[in-house]
Biopython code that builds the backbone (N, CA, C, O; Angstrom):
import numpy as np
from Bio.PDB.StructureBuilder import StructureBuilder

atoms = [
    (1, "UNK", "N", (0.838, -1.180, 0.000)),
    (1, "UNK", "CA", (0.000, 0.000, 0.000)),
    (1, "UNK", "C", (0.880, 1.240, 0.000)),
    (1, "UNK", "O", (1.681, 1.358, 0.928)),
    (2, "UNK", "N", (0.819, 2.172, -0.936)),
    (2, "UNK", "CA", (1.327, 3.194, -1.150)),
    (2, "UNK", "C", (3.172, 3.325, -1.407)),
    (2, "UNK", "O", (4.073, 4.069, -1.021)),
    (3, "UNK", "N", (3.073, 2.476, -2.027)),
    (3, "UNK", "CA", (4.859, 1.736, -2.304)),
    (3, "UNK", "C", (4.890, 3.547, -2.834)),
    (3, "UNK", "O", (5.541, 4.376, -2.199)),
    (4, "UNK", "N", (4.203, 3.846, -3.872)),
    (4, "UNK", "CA", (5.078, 5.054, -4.436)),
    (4, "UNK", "C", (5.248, 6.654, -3.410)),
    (4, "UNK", "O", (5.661, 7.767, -3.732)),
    (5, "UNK", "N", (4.712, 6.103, -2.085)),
    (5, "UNK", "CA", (4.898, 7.535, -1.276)),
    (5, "UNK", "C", (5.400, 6.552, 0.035)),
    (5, "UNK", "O", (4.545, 6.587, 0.920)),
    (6, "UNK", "N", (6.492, 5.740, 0.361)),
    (6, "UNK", "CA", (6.903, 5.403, 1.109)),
    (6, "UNK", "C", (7.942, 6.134, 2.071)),
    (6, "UNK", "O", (8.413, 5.834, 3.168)),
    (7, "UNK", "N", (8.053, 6.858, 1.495)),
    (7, "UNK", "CA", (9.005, 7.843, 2.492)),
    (7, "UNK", "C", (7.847, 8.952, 3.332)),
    (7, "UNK", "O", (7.781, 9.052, 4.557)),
    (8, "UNK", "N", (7.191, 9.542, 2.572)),
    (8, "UNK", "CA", (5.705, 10.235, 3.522)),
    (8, "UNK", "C", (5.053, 9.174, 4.477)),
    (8, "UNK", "O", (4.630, 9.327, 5.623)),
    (9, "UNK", "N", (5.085, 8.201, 3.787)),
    (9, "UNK", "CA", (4.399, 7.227, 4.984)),
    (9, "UNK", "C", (4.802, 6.717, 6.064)),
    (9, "UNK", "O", (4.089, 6.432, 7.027)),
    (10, "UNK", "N", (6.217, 6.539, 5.951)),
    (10, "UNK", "CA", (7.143, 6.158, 7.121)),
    (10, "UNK", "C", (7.407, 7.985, 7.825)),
    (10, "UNK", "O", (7.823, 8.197, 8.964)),
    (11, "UNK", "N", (7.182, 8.666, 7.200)),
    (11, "UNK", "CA", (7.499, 10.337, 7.863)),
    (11, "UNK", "C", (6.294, 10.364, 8.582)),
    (11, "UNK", "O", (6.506, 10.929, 9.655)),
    (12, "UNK", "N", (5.088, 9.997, 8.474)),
    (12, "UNK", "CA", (3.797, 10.414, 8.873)),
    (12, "UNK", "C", (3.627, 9.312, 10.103)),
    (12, "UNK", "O", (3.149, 9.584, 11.204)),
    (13, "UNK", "N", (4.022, 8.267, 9.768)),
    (13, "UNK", "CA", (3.783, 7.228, 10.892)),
    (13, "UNK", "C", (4.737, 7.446, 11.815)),
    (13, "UNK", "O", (4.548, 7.119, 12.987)),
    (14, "UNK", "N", (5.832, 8.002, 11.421)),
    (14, "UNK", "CA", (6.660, 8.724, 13.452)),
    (14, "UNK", "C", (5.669, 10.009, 13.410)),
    (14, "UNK", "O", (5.557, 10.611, 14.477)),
    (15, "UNK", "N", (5.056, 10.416, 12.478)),
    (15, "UNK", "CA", (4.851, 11.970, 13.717)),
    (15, "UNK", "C", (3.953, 12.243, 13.399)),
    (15, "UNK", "O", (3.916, 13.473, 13.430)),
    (16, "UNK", "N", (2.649, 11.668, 12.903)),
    (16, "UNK", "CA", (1.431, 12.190, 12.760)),
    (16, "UNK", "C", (0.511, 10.670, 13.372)),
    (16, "UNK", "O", (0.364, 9.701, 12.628)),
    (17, "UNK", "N", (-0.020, 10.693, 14.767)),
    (17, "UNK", "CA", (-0.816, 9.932, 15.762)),
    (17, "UNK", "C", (-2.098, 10.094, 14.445)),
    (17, "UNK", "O", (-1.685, 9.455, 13.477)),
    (18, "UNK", "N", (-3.027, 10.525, 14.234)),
    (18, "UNK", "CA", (-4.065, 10.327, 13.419)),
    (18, "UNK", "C", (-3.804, 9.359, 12.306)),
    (18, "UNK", "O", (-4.532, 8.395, 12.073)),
    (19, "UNK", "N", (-2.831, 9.639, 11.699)),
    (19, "UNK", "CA", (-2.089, 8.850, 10.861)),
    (19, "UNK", "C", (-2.071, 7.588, 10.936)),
    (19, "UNK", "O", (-2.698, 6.752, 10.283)),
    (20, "UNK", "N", (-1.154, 7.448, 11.949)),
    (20, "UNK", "CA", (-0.980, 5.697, 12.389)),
    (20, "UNK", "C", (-1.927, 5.281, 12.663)),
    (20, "UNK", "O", (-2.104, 4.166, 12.174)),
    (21, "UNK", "N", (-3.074, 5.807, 13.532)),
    (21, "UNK", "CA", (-4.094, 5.164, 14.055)),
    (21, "UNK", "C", (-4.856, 4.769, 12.546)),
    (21, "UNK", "O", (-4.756, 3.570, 12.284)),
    (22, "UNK", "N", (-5.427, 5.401, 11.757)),
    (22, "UNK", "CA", (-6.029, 5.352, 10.206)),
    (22, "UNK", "C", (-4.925, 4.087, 9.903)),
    (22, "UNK", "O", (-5.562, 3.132, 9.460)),
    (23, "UNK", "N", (-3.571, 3.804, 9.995)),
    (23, "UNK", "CA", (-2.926, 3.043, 9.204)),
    (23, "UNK", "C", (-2.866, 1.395, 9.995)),
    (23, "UNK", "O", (-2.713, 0.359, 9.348)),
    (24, "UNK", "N", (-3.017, 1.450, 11.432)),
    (24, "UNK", "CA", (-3.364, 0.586, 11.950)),
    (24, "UNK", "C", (-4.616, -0.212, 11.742)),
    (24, "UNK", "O", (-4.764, -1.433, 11.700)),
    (25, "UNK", "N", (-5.597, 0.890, 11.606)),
    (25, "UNK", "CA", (-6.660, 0.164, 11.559)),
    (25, "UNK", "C", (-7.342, -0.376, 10.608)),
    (25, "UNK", "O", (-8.336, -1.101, 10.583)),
    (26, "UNK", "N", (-5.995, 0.534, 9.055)),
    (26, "UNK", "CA", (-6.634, -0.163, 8.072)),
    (26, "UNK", "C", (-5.853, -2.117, 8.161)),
    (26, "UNK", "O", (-6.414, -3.208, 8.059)),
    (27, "UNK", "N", (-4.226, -1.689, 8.417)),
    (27, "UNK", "CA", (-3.584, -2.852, 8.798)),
    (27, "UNK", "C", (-4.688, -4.043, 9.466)),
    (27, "UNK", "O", (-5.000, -5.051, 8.831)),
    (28, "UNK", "N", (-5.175, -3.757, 10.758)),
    (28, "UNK", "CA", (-5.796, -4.731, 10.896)),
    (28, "UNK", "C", (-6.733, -5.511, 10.250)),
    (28, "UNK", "O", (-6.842, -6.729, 10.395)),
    (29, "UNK", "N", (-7.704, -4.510, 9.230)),
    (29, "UNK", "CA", (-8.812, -4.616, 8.603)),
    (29, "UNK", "C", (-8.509, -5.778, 7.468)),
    (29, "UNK", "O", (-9.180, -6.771, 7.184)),
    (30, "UNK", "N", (-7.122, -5.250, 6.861)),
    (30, "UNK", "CA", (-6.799, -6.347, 5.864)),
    (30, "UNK", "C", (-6.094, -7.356, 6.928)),
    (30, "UNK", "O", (-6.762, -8.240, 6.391)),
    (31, "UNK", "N", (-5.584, -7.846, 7.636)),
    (31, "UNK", "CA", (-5.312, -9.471, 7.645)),
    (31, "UNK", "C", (-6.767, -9.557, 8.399)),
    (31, "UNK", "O", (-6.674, -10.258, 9.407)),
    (32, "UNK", "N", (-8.076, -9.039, 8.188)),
    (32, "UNK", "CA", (-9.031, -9.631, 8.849)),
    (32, "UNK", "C", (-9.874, -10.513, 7.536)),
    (32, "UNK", "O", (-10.297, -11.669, 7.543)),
    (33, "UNK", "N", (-9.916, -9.539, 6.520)),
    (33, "UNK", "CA", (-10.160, -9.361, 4.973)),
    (33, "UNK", "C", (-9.094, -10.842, 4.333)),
    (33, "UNK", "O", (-9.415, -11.658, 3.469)),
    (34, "UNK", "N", (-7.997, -10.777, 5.006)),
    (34, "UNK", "CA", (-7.317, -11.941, 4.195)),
    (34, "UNK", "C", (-7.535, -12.984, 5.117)),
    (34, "UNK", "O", (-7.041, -13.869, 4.419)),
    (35, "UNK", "N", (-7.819, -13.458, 5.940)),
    (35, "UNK", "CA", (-8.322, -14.347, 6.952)),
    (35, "UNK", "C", (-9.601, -14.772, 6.593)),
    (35, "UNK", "O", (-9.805, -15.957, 6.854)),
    (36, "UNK", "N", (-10.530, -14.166, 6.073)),
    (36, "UNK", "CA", (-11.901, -14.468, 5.508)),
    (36, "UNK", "C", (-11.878, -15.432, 4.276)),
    (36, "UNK", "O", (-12.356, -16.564, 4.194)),
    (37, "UNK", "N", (-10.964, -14.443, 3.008)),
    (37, "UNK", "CA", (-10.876, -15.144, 2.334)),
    (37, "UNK", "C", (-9.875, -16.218, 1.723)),
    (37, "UNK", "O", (-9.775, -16.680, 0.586)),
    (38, "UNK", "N", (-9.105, -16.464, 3.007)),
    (38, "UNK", "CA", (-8.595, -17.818, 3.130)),
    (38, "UNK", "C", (-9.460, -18.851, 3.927)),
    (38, "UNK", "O", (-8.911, -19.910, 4.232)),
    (39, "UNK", "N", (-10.571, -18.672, 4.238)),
    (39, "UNK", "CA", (-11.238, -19.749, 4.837)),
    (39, "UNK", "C", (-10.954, -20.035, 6.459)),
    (39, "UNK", "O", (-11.399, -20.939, 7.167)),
    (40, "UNK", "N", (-10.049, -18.934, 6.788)),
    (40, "UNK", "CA", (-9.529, -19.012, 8.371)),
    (40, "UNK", "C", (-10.559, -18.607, 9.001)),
    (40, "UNK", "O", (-10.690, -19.162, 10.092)),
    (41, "UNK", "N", (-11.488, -17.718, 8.694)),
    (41, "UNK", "CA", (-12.812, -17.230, 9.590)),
    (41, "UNK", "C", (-14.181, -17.159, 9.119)),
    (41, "UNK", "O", (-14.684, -16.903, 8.025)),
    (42, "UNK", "N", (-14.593, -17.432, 10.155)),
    (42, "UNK", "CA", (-16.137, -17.601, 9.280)),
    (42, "UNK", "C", (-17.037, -16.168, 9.141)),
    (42, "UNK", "O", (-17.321, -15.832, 10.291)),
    (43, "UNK", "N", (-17.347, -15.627, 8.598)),
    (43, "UNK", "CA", (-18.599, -14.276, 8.562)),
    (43, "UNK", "C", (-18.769, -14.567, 7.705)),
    (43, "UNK", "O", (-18.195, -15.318, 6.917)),
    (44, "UNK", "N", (-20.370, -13.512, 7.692)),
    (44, "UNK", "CA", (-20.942, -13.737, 6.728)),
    (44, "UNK", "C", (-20.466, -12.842, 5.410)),
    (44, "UNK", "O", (-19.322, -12.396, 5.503)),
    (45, "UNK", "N", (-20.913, -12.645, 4.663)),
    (45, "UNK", "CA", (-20.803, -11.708, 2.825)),
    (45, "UNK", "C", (-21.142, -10.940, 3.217)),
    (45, "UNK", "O", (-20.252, -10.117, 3.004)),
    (46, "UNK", "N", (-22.084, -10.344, 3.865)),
    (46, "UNK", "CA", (-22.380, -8.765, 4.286)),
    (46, "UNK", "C", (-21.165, -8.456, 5.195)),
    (46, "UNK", "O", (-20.282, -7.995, 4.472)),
    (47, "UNK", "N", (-20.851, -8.506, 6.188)),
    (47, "UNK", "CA", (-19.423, -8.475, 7.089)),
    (47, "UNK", "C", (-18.580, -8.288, 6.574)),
    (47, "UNK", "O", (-17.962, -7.229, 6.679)),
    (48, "UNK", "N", (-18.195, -9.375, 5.724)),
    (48, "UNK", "CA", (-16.984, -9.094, 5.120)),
    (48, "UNK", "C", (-17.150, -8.347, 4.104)),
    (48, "UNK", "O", (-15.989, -8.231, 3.711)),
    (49, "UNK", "N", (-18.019, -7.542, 3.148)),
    (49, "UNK", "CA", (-18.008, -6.504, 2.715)),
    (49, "UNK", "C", (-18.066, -5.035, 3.335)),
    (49, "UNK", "O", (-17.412, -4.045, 3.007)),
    (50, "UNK", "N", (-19.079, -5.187, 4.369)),
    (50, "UNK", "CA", (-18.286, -3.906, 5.282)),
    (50, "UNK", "C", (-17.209, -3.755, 5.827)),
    (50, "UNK", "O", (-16.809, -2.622, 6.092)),
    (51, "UNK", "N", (-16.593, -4.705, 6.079)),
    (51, "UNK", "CA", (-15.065, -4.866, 6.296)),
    (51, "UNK", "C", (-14.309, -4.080, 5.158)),
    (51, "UNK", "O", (-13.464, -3.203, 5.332)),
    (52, "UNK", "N", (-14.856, -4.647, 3.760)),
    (52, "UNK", "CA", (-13.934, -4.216, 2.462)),
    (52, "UNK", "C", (-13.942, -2.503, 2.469)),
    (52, "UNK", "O", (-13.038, -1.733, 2.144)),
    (53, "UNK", "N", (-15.422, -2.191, 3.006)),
    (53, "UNK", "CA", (-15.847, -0.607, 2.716)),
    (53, "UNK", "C", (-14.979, 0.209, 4.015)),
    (53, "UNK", "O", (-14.569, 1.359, 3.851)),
    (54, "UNK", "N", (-14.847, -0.259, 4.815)),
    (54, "UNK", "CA", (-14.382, -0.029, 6.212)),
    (54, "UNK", "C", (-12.800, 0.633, 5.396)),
    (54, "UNK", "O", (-12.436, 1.753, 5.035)),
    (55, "UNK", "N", (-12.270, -0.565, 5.377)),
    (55, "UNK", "CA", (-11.254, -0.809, 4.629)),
    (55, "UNK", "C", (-10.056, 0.625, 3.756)),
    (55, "UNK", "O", (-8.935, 1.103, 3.928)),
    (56, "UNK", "N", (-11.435, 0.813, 2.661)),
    (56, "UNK", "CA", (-11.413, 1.475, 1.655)),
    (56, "UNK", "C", (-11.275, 2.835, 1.803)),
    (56, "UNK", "O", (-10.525, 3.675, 1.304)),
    (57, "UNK", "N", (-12.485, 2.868, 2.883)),
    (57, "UNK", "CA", (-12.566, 4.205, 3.314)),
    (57, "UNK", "C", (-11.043, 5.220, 3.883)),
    (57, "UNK", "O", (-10.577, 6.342, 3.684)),
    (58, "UNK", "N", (-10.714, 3.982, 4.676)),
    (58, "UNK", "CA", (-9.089, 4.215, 5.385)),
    (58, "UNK", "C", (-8.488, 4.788, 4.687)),
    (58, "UNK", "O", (-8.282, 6.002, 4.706)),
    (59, "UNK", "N", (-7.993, 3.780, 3.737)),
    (59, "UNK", "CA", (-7.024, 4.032, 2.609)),
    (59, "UNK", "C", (-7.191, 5.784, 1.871)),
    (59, "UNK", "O", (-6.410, 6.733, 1.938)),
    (60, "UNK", "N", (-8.297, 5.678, 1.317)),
    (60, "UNK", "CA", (-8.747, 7.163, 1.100)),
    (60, "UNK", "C", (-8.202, 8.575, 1.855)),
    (60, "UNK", "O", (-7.593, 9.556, 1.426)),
    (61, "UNK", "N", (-8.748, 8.175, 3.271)),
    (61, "UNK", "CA", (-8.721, 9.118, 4.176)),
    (61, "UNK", "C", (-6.828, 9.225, 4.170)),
    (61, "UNK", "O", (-6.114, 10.227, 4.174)),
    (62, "UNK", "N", (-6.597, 8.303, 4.162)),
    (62, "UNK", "CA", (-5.125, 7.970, 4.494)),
    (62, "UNK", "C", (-4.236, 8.815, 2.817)),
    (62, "UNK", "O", (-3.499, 9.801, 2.788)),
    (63, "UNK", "N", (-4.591, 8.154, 1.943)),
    (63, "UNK", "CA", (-4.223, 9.111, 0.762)),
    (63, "UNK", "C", (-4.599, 10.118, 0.286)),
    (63, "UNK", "O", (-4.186, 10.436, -0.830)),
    (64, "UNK", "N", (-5.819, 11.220, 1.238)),
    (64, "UNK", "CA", (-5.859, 12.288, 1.115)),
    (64, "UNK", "C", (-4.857, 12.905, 2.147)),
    (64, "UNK", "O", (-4.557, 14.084, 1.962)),
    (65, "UNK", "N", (-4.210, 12.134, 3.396)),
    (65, "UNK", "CA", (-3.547, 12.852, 4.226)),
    (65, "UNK", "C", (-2.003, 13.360, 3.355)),
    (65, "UNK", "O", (-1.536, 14.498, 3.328)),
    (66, "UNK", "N", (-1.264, 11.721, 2.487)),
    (66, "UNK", "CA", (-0.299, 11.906, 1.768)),
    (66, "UNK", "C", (-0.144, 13.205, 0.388)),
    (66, "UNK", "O", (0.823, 13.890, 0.054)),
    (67, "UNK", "N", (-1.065, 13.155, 0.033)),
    (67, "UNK", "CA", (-1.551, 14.140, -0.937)),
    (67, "UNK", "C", (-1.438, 15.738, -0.277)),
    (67, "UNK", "O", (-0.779, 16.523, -0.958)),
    (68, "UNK", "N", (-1.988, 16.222, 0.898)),
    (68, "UNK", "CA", (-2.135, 17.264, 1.288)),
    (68, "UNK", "C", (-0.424, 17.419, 1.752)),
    (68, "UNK", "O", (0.168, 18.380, 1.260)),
    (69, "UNK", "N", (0.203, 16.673, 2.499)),
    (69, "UNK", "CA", (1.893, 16.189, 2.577)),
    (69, "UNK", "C", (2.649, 16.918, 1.352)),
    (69, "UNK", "O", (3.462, 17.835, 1.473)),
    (70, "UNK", "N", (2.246, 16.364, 0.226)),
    (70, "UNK", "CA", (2.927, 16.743, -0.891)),
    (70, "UNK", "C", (2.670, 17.760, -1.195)),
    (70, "UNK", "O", (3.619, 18.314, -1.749)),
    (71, "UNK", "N", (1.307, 18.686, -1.070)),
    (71, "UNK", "CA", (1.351, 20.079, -1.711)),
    (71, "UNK", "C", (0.623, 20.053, -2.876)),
    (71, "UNK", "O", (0.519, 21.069, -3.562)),
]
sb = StructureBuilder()
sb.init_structure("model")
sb.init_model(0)
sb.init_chain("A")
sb.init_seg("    ")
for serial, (resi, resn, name, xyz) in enumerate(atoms, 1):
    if name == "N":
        sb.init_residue(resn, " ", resi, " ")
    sb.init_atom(name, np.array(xyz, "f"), 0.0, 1.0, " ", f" {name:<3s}", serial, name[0])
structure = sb.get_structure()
């Protein structure tokens, strides 16, 4: 995730707390997302699509933070 702004992202995750927290929680979201669809957990298709939207949303929020970073 975000290979091409890896230096903002490692800059933002020491010093921006909103940041990490958004990046944690997308972190968790996907090995929850890849746990599903490896058959490691059971939920249902609705779940695990709000999971995906959950998800998504992060990322967003998270690449509007990198974006505003850059100028």
């Amino acid at each position: 995730m975000f290979e091409n702004d890896k230096a903002t992202v490692d800059e933002l995750l020491q010093h921006d707390n909103s940041f990490r927290r958004l990046y944690d929680k997308h972190s968790m979201l996907n090995e929850q997302v890849d746990e599903i669809n490896a058959g490691d957990a059971a939920m249902e298709q609705l779940r695990l699509e709000a999971l995906k939207k959950e998800k998504l949303l992060l990322a967003d929020q998270m690449q509007h933070i990198i974006h505003a970073r850059h100028g």
